[in-house]
N, C-alpha and C positions, 0 to 999 in steps of 0.2 A: 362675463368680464371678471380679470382676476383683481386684486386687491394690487395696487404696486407699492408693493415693499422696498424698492428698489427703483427709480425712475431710468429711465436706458434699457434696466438690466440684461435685456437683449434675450434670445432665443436658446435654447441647450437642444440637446437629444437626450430621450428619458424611454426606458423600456417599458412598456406596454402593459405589463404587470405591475408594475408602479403606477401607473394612471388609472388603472381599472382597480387598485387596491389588492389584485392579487398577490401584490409582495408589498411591505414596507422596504422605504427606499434601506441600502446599505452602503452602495462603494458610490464614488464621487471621486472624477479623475475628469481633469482641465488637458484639453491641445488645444492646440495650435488653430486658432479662429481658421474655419473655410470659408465664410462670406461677411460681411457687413454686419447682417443682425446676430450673428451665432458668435456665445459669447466663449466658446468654447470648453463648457462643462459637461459630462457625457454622465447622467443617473440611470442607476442601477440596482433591483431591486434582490433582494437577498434568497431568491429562488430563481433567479438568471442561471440559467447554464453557457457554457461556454455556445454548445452547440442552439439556443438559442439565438444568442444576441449576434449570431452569424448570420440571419434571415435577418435581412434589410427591414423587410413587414415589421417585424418583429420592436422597433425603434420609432420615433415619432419626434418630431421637431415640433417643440410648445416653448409658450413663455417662461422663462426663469421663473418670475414671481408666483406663476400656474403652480411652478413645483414647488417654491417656497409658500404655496398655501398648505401642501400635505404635509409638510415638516419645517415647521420655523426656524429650525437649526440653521439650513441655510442659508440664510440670509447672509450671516456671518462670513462666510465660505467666497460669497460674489466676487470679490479682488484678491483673492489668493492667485498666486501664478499660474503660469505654464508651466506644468510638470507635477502639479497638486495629484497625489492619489490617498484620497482620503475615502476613510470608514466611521458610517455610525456605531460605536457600540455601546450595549444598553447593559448597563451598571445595575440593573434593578430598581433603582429610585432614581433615574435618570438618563437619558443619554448622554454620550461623549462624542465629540468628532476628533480621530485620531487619524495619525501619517502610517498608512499601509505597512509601509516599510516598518518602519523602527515601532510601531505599538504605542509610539507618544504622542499625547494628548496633542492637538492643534492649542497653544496659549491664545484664551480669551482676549489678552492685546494685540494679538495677531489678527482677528476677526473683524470683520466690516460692520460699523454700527450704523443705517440708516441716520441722519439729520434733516430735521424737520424743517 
């Protein structure tokens, strides 16, 4: 049972080498919910190839908060929209969560803080 850091948080799709540790998570891109539980965050580990994550196998549907145990970054990330394509990058003394596109920083008041 995972920790909920998030109460709802609902379900994602997470590649396979990110659960198993063979990759640290990197890309982080939100659609369009398919069912009820799926909150539509689709993680990705930073040795995904394209031709990977085209094997359905390859993908796993688990809890949000499951993957917000291997990177706490996320948490933050939970209510960002539809259309979210975000990237971990690691600054050497840190991570950052940045927008794909433009290279900039996701602003920390942008981010979802858990209330207790």
């Amino acid at each position: 049972m995972s920790i909920e850091f998030i109460p709802g948080a609902g379900a994602c799709l997470v590649s396979k080498n990110v659960l198993s540790g063979a990759g640290r998570i990197k890309w982080m891109v939100r659609e369009e919910s398919r069912a009820a539980a799926d909150n539509g965050w689709r993680i990705f580990s930073h040795i995904d190839t394209t031709e990977y994550l085209h094997d359905a196998n390859n993908l796993v549907i688990t809890d949000f908060n499951s993957v917000c145990e291997l990177e706490p970054a996320l948490i933050g990330i939970w209510d960002l929209p539809v259309g979210s394509d975000l990237q971990i990058v690691d600054e050497g003394d840190g991570i950052q969560i940045v927008d794909t596109a433009t290279g900039r920083p996701i602003p920390t008041d942008q981010l979802y803080v858990p209330r207790d």
